[in-house]
Structure formats: structure tokens, C-alpha cells
MMTF fields as JSON, N, C-alpha, C and O atoms, coordinates in Angstrom:
{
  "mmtfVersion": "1.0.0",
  "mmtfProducer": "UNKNOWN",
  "numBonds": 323,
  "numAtoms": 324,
  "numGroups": 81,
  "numChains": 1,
  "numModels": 1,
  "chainsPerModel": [1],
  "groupsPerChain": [81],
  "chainIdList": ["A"],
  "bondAtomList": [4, 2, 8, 6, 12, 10, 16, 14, 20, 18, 24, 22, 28, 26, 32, 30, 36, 34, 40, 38, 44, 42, 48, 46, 52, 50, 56, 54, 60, 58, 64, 62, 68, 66, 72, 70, 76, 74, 80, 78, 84, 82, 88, 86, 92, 90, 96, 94, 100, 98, 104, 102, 108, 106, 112, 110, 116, 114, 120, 118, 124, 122, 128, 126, 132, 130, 136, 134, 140, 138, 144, 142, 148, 146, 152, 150, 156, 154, 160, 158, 164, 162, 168, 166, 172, 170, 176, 174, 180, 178, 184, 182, 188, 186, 192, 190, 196, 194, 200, 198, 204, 202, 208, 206, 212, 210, 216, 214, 220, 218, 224, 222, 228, 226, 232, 230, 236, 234, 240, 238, 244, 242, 248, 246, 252, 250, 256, 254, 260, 258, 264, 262, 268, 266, 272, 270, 276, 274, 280, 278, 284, 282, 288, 286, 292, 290, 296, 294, 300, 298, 304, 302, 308, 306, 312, 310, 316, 314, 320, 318],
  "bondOrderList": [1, 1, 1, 1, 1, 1, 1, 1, 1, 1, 1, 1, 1, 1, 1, 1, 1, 1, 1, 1, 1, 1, 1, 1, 1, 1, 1, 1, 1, 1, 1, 1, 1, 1, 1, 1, 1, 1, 1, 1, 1, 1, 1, 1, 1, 1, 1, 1, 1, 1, 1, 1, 1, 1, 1, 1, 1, 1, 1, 1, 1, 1, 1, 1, 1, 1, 1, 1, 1, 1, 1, 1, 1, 1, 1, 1, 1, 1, 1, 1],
  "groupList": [{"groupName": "UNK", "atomNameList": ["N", "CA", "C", "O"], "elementList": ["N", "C", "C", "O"], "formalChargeList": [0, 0, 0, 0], "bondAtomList": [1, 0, 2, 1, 3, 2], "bondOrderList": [1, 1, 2], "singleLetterCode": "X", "chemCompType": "L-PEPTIDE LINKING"}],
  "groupTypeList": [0, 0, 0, 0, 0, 0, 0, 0, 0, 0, 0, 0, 0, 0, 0, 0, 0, 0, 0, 0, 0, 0, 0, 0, 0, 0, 0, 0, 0, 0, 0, 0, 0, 0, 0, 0, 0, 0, 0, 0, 0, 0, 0, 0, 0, 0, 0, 0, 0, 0, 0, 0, 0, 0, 0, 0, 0, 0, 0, 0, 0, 0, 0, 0, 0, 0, 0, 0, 0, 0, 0, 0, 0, 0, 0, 0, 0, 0, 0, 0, 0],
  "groupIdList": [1, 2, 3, 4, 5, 6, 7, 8, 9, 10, 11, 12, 13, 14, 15, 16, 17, 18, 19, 20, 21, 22, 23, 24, 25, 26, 27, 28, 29, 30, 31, 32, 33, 34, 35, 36, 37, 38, 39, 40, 41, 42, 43, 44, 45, 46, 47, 48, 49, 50, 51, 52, 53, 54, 55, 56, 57, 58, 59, 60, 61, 62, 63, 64, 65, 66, 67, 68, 69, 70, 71, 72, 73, 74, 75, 76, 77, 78, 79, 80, 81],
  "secStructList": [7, 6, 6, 2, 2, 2, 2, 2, 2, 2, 2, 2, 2, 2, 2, 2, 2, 2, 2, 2, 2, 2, 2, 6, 1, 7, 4, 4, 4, 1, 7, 2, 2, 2, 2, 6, 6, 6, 6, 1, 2, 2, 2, 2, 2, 2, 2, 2, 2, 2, 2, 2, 1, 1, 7, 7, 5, 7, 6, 6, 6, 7, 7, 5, 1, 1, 7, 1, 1, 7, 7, 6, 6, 1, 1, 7, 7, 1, 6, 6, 7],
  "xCoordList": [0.824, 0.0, 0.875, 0.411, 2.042, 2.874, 3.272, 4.167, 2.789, 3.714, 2.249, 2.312, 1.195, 0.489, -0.081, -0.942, 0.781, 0.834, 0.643, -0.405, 1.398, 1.257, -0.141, -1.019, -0.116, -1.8, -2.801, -3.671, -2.932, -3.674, -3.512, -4.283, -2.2, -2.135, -2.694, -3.214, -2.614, -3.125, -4.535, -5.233, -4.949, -6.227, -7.084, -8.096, -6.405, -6.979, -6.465, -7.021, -5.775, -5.776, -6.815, -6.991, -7.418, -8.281, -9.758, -10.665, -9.802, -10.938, -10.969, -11.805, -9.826, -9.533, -10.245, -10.794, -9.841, -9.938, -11.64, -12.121, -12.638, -13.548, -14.416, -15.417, -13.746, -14.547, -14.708, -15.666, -13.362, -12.954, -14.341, -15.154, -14.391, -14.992, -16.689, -17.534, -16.955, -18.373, -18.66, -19.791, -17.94, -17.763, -17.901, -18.184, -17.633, -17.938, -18.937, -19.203, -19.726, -21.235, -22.06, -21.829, -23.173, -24.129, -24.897, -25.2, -25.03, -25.125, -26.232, -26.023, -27.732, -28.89, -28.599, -29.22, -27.575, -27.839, -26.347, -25.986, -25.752, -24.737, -25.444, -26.53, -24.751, -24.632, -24.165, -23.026, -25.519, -24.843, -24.498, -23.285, -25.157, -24.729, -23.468, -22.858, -23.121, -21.936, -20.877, -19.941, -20.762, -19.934, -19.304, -18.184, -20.556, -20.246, -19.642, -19.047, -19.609, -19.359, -17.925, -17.292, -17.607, -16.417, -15.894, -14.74, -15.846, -15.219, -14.786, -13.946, -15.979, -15.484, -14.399, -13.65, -14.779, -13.868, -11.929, -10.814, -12.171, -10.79, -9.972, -8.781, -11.209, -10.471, -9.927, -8.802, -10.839, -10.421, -9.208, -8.532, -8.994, -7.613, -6.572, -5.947, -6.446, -5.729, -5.43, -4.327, -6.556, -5.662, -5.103, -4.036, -5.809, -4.523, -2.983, -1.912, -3.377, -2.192, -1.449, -0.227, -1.905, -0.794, -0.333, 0.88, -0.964, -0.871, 0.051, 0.708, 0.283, 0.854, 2.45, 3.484, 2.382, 3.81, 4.47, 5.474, 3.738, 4.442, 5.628, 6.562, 5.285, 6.175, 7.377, 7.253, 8.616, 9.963, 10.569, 10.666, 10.983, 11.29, 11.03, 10.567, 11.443, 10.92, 11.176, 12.307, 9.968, 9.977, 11.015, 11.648, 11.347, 12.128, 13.471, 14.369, 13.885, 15.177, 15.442, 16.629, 15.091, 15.405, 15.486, 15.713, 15.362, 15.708, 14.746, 13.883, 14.821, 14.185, 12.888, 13.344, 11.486, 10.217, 10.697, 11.207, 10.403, 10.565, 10.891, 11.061, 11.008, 11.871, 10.912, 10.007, 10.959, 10.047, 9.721, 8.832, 10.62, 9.708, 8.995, 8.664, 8.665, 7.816, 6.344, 5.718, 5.969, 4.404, 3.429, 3.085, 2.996, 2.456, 0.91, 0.656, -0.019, -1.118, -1.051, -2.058, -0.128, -0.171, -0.605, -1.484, -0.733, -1.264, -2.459, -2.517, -3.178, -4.016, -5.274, -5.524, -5.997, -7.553, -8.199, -7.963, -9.018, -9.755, -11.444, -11.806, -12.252, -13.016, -12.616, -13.669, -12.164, -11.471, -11.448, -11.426, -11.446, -11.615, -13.193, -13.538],
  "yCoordList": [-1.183, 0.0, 1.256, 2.238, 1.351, 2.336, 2.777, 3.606, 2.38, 2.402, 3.837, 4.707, 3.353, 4.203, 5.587, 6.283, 5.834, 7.173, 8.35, 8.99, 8.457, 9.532, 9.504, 10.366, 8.322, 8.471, 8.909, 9.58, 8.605, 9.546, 10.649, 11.551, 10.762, 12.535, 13.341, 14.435, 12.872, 13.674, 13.756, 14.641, 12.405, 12.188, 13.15, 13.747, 13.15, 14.17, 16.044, 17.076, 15.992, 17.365, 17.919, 19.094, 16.644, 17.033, 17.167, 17.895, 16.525, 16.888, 17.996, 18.897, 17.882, 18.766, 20.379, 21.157, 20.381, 21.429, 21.626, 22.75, 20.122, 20.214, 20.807, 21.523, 20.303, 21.018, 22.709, 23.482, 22.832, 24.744, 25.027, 25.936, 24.336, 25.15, 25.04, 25.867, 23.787, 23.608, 24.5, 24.985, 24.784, 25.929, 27.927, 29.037, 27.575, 29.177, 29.388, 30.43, 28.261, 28.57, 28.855, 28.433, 29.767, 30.136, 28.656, 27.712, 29.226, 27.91, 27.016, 25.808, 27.682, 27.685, 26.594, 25.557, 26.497, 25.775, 24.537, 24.122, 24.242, 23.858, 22.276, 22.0, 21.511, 20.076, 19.403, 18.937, 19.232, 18.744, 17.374, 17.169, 16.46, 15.015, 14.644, 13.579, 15.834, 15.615, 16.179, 15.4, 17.385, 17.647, 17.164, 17.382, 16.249, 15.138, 14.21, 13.475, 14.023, 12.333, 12.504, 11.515, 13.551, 14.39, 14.705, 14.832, 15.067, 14.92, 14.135, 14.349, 12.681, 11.535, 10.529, 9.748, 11.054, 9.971, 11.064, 10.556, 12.077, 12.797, 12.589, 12.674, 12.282, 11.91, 11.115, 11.127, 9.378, 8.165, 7.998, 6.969, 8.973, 9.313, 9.276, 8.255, 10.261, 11.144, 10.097, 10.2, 8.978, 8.164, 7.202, 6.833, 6.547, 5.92, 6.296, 5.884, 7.272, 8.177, 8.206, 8.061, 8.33, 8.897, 7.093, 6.926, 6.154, 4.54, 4.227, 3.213, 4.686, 3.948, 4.719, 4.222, 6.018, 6.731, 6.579, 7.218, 5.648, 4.961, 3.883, 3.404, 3.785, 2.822, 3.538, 3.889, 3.594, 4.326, 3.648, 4.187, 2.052, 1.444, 0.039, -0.802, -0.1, -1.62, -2.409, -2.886, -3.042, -4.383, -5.221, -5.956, -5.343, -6.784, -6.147, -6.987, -4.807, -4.514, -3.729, -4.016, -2.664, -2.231, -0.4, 0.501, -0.109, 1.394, 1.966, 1.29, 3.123, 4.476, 4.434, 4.118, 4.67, 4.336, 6.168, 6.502, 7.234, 8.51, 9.448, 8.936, 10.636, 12.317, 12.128, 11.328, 12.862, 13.07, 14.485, 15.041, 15.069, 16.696, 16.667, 17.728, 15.615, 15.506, 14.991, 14.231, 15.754, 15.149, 16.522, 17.276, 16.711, 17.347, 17.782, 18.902, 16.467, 16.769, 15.817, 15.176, 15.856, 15.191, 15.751, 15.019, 17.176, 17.69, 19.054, 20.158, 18.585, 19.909, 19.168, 17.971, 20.277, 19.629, 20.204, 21.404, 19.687, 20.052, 20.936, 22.081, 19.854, 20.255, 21.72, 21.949, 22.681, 23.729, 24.708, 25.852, 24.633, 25.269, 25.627, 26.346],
  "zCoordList": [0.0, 0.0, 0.0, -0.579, 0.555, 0.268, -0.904, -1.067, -1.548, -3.127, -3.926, -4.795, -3.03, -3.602, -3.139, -3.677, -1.769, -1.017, -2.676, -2.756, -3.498, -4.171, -4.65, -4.639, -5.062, -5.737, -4.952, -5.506, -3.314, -2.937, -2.794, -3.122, -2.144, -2.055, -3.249, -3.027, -4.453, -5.587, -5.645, -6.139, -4.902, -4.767, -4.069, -4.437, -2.935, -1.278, -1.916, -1.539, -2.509, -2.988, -4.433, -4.755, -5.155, -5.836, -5.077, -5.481, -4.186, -3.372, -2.818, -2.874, -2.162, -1.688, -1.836, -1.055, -3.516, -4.51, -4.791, -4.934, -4.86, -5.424, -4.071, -4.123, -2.871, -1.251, -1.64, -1.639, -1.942, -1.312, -2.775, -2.612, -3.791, -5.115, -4.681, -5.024, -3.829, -3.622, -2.459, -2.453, -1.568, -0.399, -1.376, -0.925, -2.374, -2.896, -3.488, -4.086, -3.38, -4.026, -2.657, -1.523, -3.157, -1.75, -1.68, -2.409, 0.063, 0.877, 0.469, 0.356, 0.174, -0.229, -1.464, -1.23, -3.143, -3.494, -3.949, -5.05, -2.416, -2.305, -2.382, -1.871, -2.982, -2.704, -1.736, -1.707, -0.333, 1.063, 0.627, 0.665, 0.258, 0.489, -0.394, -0.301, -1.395, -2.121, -1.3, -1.12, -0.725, 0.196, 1.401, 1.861, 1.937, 2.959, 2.497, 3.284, 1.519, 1.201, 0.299, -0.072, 0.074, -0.277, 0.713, 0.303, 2.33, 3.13, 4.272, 5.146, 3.92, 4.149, 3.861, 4.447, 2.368, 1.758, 1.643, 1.521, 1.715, 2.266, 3.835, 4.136, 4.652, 6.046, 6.087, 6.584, 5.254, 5.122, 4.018, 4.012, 3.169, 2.417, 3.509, 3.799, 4.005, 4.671, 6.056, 6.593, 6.674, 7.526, 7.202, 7.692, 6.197, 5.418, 5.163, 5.609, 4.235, 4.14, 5.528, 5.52, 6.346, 7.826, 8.008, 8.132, 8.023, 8.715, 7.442, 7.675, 6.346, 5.093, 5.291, 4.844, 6.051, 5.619, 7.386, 7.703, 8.415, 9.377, 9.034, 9.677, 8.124, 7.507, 6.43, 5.257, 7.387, 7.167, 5.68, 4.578, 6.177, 4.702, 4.434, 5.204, 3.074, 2.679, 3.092, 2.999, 3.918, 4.458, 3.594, 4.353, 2.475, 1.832, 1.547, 1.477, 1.35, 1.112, 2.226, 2.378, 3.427, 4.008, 3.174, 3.981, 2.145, 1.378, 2.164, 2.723, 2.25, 3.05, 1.842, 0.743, 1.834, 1.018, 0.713, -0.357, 1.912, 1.233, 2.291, 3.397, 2.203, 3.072, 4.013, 3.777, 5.278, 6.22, 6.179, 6.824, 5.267, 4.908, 3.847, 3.319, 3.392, 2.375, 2.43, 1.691, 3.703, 4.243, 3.99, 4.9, 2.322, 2.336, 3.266, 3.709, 3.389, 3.426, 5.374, 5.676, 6.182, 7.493, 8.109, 8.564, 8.825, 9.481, 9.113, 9.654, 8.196, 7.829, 8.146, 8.284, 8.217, 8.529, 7.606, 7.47, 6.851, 5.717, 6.52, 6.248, 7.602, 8.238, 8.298, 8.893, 8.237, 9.265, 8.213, 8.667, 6.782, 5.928, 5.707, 4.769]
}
């Protein structure tokens, strides 16, 4: 499952993107059950993401998987936007 950390991150930042764009429409004709279910499936990104990049390096060779300054999306809260 590590192998596919990037694919979500690209993942959780296109949501990301589609939250902030459904957040600039007035409230009245916003899409709640799309917005929810768009920030469900970003949390459940995002703990994966944190349980997948616990894992320093490869179980079968020992190589470092990736940087530890390279945790774009670890500590942000999307809720909060």
C-alpha cells in the first residue's frame, strides 16, 4: 500500500480542490450530500495516508520508502476550511 501514497495525495488534494470550489457557491444551493461524502472519503484518504507513511522502509530490502519533509497533506484539517 505504500507504493500508492502519491496516488492519494493527488487524490486528497483534488478533493480537496472540489470542497474549497463547492464551499464558494451560496449555501442555499450547495450540494450537502456531495460535500459530505467528499469529506469523508478525504479523512479516510488522509488516515490511510498517515498509517501507510508509518512505515519508514521496505519491508524486503530495508531502502528508506521517502523524506520526512515531504508530508504534504499530514497535518491539515480540511473540516477547518
Amino acid at each position: 500500500m505504500e507504493n500508492f501514497v502519491p496516488v492519494f495525495e493527488s487524490k486528497v488534494k483534488k478533493l480537496y480542490d472540489k470542497v474549497v470550489k463547492e464551499l464558494s457557491i451560496p449555501k442555499k444551493e450547495r450540494n450537502k450530500k456531495r460535500l459530505k461524502k467528499m469529506l469523508r472519503e478525504i479523512k479516510g484518504m488522509k488516515k490511510t495516508i498517515r498509517s501507510a507513511k508509518k512505515v519508514k522502509s521496505c519491508p524486503h530490502c530495508g531502502h528508506a520508502l521517502w523524506d520526512e519533509d515531504d508530508l504534504p497533506y499530514a497535518d491539515t484539517d480540511v473540516a477547518a476550511a
